[in-house]
mmCIF entry with sequence, helices, sheets and N, C-alpha, C, O atoms, coordinates in Angstrom:
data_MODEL
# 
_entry.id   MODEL 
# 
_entity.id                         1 
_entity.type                       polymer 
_entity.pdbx_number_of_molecules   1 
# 
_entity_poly.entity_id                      1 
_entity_poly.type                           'polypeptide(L)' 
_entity_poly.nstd_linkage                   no 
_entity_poly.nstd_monomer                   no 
_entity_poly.pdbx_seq_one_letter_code       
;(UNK)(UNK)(UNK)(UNK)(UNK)(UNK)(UNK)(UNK)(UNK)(UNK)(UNK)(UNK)(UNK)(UNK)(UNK)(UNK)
(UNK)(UNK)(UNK)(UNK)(UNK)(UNK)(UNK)(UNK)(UNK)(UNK)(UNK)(UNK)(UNK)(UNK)(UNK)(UNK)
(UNK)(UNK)(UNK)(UNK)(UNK)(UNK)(UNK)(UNK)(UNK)(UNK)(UNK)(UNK)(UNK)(UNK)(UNK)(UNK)
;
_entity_poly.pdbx_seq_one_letter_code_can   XXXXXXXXXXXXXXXXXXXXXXXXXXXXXXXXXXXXXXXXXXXXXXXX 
_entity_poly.pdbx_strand_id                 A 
# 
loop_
_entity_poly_seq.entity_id 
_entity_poly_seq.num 
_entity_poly_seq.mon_id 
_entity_poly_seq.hetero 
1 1  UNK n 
1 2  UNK n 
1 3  UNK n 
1 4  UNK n 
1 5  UNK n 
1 6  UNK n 
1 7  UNK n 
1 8  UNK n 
1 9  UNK n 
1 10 UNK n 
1 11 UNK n 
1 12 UNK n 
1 13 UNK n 
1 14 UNK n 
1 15 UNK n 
1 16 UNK n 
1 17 UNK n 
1 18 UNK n 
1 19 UNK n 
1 20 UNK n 
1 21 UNK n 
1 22 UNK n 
1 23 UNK n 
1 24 UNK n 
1 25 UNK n 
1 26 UNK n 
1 27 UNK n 
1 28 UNK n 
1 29 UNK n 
1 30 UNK n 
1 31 UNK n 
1 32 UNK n 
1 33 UNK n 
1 34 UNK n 
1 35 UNK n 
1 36 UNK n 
1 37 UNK n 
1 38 UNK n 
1 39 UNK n 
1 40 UNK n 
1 41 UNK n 
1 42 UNK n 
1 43 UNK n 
1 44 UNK n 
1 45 UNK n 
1 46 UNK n 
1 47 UNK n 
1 48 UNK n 
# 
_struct_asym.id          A 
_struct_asym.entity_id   1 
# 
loop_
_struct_conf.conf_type_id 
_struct_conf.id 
_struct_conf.pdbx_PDB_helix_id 
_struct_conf.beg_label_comp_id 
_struct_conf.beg_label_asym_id 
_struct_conf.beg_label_seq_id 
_struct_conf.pdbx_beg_PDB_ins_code 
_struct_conf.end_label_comp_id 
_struct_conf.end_label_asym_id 
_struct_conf.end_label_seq_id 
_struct_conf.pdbx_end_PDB_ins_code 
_struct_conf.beg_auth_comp_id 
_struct_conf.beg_auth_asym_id 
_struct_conf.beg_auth_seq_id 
_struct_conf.end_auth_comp_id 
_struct_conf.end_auth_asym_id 
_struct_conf.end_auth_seq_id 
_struct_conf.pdbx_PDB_helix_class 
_struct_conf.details 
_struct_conf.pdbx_PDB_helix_length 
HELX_P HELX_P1 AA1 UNK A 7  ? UNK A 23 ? UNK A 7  UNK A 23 1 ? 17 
HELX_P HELX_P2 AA2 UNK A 29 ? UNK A 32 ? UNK A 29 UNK A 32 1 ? 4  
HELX_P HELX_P3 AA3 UNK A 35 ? UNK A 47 ? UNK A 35 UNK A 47 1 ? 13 
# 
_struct_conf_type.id          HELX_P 
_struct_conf_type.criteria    ? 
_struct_conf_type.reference   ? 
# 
loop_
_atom_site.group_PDB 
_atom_site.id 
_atom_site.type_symbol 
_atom_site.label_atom_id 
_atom_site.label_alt_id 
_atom_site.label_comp_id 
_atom_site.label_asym_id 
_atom_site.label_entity_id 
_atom_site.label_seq_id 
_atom_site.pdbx_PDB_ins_code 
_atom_site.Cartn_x 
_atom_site.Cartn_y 
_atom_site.Cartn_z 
_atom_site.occupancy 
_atom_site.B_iso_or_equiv 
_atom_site.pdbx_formal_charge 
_atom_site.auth_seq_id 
_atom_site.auth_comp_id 
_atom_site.auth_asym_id 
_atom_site.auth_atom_id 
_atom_site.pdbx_PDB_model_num 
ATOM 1   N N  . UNK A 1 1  ? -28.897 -4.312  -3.413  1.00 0.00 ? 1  UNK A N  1 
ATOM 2   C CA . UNK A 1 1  ? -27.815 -3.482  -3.887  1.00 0.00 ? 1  UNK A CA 1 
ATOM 3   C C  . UNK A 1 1  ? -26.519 -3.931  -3.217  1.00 0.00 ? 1  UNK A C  1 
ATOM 4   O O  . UNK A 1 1  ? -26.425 -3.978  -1.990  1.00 0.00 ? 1  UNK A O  1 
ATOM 5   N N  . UNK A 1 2  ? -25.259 -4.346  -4.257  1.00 0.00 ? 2  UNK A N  1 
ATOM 6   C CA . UNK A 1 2  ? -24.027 -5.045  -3.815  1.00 0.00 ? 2  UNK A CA 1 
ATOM 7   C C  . UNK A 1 2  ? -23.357 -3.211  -3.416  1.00 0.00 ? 2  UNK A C  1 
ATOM 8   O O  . UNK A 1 2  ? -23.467 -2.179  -4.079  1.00 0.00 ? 2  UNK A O  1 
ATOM 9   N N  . UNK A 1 3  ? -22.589 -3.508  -1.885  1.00 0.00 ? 3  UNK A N  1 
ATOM 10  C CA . UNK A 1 3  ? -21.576 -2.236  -1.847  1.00 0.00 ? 3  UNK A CA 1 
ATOM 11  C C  . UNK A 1 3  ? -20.229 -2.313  -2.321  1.00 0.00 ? 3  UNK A C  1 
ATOM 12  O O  . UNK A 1 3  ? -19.511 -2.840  -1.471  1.00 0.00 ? 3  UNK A O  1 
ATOM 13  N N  . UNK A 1 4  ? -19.608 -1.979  -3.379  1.00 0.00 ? 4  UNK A N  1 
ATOM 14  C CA . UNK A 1 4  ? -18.189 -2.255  -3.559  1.00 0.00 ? 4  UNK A CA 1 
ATOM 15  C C  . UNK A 1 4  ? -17.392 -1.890  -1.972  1.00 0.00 ? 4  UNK A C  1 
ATOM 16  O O  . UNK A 1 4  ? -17.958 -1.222  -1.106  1.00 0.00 ? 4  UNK A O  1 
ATOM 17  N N  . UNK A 1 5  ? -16.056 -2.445  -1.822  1.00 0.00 ? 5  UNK A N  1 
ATOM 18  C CA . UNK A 1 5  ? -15.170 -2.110  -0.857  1.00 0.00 ? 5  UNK A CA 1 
ATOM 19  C C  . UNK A 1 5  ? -14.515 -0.872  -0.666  1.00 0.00 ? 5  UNK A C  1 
ATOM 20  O O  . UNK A 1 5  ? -13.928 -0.622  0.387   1.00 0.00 ? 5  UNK A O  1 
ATOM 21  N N  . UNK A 1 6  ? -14.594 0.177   -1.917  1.00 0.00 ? 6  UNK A N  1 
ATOM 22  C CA . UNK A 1 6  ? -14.398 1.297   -1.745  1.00 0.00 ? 6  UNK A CA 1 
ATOM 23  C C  . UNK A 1 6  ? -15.497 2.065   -1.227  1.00 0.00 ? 6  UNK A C  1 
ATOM 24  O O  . UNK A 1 6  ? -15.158 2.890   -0.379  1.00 0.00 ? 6  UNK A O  1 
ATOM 25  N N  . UNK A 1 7  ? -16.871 2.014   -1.538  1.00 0.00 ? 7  UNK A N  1 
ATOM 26  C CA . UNK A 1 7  ? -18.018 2.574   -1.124  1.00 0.00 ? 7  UNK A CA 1 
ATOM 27  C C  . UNK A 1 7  ? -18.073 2.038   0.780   1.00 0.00 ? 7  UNK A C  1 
ATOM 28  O O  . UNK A 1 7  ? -18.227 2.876   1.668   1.00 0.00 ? 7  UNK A O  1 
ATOM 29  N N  . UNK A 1 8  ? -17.936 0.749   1.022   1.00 0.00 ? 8  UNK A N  1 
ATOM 30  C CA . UNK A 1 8  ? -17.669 1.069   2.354   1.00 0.00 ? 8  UNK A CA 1 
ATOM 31  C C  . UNK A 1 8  ? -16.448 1.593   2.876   1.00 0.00 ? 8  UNK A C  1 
ATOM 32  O O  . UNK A 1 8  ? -16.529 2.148   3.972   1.00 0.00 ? 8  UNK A O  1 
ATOM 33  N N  . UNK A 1 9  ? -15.610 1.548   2.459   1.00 0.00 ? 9  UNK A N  1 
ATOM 34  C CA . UNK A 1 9  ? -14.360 2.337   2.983   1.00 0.00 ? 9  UNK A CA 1 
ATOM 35  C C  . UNK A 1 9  ? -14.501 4.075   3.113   1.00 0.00 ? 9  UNK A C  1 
ATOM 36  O O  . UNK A 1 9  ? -14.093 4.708   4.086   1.00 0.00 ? 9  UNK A O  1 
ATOM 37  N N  . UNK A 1 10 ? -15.140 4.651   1.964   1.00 0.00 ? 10 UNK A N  1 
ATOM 38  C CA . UNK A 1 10 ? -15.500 5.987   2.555   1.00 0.00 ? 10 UNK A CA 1 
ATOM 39  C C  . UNK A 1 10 ? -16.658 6.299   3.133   1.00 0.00 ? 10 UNK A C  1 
ATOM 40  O O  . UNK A 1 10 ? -16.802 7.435   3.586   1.00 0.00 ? 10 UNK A O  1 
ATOM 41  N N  . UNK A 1 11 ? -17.568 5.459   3.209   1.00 0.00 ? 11 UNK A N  1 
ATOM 42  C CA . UNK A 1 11 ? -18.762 5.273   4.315   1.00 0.00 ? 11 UNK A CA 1 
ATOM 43  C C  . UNK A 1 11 ? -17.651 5.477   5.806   1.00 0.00 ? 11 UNK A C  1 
ATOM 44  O O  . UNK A 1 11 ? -17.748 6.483   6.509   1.00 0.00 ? 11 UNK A O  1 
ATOM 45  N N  . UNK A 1 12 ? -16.839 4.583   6.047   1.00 0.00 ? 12 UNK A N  1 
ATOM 46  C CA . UNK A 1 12 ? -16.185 4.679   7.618   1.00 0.00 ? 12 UNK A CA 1 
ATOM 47  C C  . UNK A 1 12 ? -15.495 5.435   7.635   1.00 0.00 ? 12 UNK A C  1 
ATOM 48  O O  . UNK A 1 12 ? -15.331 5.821   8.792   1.00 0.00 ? 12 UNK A O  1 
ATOM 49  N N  . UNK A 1 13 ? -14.613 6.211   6.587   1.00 0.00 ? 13 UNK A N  1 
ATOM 50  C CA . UNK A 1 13 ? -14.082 7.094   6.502   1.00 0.00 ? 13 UNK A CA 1 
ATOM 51  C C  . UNK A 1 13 ? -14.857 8.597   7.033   1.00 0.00 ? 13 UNK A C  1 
ATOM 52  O O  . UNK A 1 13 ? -14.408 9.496   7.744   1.00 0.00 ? 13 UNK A O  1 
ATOM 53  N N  . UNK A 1 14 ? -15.807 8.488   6.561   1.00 0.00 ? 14 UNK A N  1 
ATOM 54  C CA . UNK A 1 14 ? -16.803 9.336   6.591   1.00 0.00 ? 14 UNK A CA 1 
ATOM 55  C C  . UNK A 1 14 ? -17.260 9.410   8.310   1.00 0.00 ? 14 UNK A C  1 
ATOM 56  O O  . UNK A 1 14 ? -17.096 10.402  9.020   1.00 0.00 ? 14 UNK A O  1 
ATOM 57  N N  . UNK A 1 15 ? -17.630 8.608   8.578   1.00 0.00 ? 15 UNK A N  1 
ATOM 58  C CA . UNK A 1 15 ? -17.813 8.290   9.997   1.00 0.00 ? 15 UNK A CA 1 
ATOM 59  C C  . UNK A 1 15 ? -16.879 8.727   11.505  1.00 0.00 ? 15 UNK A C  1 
ATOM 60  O O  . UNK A 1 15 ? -17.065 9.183   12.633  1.00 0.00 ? 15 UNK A O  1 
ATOM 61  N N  . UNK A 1 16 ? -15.715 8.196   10.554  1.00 0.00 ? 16 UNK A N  1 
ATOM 62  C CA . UNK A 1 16 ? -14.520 8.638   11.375  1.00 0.00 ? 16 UNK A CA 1 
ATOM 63  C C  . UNK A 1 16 ? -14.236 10.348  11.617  1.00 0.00 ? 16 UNK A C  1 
ATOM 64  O O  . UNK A 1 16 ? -13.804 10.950  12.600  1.00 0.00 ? 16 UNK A O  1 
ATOM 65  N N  . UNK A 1 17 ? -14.572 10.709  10.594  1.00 0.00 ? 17 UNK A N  1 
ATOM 66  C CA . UNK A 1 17 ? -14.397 12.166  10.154  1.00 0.00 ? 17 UNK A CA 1 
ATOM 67  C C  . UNK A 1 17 ? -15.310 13.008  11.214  1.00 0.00 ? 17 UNK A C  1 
ATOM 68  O O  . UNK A 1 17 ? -15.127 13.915  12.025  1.00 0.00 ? 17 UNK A O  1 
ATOM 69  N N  . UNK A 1 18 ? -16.504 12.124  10.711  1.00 0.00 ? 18 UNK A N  1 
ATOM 70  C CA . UNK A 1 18 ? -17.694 13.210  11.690  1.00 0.00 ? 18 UNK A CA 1 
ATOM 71  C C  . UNK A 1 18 ? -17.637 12.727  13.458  1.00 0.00 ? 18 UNK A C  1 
ATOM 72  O O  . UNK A 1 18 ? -18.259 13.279  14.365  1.00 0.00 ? 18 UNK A O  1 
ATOM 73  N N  . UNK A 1 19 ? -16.741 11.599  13.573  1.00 0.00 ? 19 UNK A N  1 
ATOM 74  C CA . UNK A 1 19 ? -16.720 11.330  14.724  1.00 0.00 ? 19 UNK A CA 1 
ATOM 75  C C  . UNK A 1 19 ? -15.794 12.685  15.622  1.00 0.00 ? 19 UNK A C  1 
ATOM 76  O O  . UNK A 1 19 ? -15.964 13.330  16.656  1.00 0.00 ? 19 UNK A O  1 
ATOM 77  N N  . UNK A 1 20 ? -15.117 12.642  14.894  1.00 0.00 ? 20 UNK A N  1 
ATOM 78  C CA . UNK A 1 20 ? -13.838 13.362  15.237  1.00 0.00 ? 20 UNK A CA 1 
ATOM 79  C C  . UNK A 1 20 ? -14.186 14.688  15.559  1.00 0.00 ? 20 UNK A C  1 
ATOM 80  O O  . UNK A 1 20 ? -13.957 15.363  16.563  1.00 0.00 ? 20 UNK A O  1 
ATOM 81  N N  . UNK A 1 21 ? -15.038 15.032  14.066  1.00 0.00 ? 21 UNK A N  1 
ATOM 82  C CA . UNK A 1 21 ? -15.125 16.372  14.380  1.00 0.00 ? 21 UNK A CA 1 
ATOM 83  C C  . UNK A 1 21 ? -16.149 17.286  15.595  1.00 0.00 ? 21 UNK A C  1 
ATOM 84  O O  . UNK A 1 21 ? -16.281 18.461  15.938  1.00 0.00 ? 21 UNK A O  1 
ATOM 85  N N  . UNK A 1 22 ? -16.726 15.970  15.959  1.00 0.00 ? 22 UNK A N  1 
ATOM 86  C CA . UNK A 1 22 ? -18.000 16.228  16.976  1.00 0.00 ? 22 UNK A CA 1 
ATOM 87  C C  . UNK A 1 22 ? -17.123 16.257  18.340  1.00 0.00 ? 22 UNK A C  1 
ATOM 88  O O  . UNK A 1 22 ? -17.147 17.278  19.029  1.00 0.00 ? 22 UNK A O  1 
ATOM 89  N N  . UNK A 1 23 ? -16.406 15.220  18.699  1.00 0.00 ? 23 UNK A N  1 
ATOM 90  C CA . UNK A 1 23 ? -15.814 14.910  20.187  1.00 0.00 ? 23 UNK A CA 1 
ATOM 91  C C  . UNK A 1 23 ? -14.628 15.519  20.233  1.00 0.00 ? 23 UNK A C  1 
ATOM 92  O O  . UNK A 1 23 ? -14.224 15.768  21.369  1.00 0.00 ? 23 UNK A O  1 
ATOM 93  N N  . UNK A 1 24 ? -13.780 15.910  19.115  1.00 0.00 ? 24 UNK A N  1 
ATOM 94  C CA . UNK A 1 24 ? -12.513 16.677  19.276  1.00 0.00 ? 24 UNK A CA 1 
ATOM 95  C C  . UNK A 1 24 ? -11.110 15.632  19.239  1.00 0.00 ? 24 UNK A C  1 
ATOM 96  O O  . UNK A 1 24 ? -9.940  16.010  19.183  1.00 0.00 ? 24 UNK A O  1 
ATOM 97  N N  . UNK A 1 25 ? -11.563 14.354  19.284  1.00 0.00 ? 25 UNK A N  1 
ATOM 98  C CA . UNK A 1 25 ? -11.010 13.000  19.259  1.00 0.00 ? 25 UNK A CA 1 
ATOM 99  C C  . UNK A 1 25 ? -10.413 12.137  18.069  1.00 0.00 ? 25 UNK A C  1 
ATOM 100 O O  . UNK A 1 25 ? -10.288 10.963  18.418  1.00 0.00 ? 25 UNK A O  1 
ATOM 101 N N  . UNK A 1 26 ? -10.116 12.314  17.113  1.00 0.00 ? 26 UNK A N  1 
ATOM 102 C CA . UNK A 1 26 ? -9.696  11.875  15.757  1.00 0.00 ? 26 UNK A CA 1 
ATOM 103 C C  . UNK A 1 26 ? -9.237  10.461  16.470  1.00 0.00 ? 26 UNK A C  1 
ATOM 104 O O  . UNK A 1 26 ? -8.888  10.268  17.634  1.00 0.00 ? 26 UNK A O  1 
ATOM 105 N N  . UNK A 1 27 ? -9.338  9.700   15.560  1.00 0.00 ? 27 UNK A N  1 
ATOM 106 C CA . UNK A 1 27 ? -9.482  8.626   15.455  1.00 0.00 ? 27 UNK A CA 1 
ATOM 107 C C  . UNK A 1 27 ? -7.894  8.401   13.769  1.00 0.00 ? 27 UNK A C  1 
ATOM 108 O O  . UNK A 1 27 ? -7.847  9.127   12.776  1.00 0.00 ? 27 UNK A O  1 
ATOM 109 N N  . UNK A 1 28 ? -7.189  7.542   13.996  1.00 0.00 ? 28 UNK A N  1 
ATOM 110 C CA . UNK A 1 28 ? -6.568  7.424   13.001  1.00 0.00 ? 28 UNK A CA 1 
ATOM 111 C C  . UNK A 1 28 ? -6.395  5.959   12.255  1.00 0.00 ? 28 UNK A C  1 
ATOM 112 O O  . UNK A 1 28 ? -5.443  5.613   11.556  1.00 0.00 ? 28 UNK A O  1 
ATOM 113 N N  . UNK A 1 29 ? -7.215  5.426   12.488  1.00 0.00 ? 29 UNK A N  1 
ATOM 114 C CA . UNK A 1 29 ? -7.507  3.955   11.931  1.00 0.00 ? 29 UNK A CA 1 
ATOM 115 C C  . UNK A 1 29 ? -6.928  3.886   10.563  1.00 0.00 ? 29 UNK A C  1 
ATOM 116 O O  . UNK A 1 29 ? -6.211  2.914   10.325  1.00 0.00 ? 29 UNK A O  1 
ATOM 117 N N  . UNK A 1 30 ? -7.107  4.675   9.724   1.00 0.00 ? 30 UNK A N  1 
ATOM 118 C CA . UNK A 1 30 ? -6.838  4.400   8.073   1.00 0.00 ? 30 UNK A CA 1 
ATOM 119 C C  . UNK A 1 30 ? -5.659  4.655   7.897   1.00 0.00 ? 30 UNK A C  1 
ATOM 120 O O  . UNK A 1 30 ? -5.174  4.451   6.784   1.00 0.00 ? 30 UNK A O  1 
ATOM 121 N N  . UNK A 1 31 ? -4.823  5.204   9.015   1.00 0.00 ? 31 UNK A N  1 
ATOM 122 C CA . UNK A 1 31 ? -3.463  5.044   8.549   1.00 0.00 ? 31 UNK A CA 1 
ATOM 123 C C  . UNK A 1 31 ? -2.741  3.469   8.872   1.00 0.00 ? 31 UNK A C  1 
ATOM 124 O O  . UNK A 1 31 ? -1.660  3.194   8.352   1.00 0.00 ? 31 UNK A O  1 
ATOM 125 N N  . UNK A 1 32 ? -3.291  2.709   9.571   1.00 0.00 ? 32 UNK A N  1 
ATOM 126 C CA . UNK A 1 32 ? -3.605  0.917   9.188   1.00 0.00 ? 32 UNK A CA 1 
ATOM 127 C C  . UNK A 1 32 ? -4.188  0.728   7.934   1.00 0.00 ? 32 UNK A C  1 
ATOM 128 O O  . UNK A 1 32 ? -3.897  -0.371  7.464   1.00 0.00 ? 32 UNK A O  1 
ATOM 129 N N  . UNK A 1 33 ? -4.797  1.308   7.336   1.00 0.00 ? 33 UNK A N  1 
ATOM 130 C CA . UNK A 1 33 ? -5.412  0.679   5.835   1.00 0.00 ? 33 UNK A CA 1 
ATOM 131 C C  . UNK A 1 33 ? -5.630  1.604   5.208   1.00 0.00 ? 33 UNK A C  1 
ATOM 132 O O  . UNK A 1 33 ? -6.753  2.108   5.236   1.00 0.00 ? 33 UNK A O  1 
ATOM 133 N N  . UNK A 1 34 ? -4.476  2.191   4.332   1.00 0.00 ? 34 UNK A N  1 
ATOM 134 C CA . UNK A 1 34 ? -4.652  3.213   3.269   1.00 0.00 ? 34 UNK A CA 1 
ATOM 135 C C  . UNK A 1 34 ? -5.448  2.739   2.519   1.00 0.00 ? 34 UNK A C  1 
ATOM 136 O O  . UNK A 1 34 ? -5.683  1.568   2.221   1.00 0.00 ? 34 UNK A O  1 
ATOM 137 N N  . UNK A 1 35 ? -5.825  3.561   2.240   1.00 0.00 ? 35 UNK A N  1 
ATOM 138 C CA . UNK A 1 35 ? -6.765  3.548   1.059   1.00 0.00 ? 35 UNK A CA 1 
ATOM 139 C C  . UNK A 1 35 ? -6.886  2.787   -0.243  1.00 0.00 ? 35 UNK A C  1 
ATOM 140 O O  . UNK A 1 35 ? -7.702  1.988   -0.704  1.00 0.00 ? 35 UNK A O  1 
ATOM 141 N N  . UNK A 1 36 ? -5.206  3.615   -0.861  1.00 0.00 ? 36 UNK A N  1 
ATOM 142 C CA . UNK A 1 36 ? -5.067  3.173   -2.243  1.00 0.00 ? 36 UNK A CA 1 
ATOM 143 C C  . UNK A 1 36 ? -4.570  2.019   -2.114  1.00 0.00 ? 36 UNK A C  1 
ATOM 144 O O  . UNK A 1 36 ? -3.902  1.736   -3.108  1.00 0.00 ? 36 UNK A O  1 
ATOM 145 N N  . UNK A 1 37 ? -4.585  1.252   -1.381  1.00 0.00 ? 37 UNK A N  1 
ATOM 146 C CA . UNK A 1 37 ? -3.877  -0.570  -1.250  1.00 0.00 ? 37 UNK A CA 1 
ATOM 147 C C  . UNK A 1 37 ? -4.897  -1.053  -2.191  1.00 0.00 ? 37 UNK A C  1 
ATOM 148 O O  . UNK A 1 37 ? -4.771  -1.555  -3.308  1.00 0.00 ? 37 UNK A O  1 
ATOM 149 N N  . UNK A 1 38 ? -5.992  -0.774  -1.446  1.00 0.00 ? 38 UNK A N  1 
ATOM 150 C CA . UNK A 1 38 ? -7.773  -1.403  -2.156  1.00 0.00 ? 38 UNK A CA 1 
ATOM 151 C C  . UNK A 1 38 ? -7.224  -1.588  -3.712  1.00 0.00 ? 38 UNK A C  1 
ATOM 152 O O  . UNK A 1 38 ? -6.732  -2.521  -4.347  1.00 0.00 ? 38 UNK A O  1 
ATOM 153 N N  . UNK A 1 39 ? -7.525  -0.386  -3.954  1.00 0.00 ? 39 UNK A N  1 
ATOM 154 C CA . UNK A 1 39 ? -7.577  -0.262  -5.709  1.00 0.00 ? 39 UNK A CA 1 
ATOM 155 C C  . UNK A 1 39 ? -6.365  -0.650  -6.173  1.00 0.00 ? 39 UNK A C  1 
ATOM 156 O O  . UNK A 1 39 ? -6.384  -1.557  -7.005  1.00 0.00 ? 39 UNK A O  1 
ATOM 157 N N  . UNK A 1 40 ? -5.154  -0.132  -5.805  1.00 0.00 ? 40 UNK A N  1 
ATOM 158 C CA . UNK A 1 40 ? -3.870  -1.043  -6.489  1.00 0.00 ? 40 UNK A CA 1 
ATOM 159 C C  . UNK A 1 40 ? -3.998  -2.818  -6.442  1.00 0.00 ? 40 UNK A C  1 
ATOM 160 O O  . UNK A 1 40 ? -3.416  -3.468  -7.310  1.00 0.00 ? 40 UNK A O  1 
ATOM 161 N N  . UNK A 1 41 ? -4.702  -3.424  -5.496  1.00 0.00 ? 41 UNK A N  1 
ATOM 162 C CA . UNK A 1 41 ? -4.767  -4.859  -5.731  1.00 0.00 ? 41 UNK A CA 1 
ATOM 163 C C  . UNK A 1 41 ? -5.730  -5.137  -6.874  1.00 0.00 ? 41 UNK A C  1 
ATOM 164 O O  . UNK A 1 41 ? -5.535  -6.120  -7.590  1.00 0.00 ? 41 UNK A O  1 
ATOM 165 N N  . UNK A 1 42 ? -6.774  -4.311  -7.086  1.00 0.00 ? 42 UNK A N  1 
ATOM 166 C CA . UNK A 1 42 ? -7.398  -4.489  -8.058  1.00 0.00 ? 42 UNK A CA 1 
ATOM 167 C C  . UNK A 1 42 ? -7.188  -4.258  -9.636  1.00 0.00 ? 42 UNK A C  1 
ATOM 168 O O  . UNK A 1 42 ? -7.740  -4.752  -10.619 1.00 0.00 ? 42 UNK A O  1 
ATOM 169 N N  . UNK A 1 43 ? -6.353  -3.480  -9.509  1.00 0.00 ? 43 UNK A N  1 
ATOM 170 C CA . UNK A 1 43 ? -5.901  -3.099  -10.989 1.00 0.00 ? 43 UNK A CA 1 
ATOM 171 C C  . UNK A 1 43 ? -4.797  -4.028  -11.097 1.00 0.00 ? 43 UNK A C  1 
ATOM 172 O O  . UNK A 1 43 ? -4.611  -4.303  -12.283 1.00 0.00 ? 43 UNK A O  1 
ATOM 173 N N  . UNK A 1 44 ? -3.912  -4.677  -10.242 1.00 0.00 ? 44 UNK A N  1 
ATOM 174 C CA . UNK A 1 44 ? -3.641  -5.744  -10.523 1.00 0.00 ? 44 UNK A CA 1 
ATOM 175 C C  . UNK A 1 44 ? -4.550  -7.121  -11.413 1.00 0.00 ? 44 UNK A C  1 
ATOM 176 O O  . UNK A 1 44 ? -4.578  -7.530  -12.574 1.00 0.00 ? 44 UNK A O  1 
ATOM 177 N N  . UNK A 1 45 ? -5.255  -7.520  -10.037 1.00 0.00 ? 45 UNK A N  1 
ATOM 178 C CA . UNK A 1 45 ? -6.026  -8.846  -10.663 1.00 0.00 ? 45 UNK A CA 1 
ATOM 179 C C  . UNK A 1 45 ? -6.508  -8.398  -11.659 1.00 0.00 ? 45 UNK A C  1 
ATOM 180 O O  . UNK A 1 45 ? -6.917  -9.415  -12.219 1.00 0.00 ? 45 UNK A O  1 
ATOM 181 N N  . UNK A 1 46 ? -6.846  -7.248  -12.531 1.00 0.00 ? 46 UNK A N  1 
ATOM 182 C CA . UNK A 1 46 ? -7.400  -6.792  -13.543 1.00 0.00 ? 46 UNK A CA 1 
ATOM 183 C C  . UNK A 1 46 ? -6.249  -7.115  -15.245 1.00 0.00 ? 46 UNK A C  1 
ATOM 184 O O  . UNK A 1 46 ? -6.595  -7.341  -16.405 1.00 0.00 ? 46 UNK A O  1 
ATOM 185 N N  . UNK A 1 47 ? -5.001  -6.995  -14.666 1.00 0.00 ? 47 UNK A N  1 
ATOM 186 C CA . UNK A 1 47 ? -4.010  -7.236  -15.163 1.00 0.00 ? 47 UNK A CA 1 
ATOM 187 C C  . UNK A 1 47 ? -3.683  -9.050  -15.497 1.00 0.00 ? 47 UNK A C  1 
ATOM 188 O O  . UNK A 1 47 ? -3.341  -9.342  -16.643 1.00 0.00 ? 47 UNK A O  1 
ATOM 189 N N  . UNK A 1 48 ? -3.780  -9.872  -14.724 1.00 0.00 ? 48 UNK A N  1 
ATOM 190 C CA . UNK A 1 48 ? -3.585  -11.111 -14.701 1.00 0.00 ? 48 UNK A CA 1 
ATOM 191 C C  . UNK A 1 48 ? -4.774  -12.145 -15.141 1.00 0.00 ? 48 UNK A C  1 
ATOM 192 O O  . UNK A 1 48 ? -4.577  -13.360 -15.117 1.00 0.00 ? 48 UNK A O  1 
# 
């Protein structure tokens, strides 16, 4: 089974979340890599 890059992105997302919410510690990594960058490059190359 192939994982698309969005399926791991809310896999760590996910991770991050429950990390946080366990230790009290948030973690802000994804504001380095929004999200919607992913899919806007893709609906590009989808375009060309």
């Amino acid at each position: 089974m192939k994982l698309s890059k969005t399926t791991i992105l809310y896999a760590l997302a996910a991770i991050v979340t429950i990390y946080g919410l366990v230790t009290g510690r948030f973690l802000f990594i994804f504001l380095a890599f929004p999200l919607g960058l992913f899919s806007f490059m893709n609906k590009n190359d989808k375009n060309n």
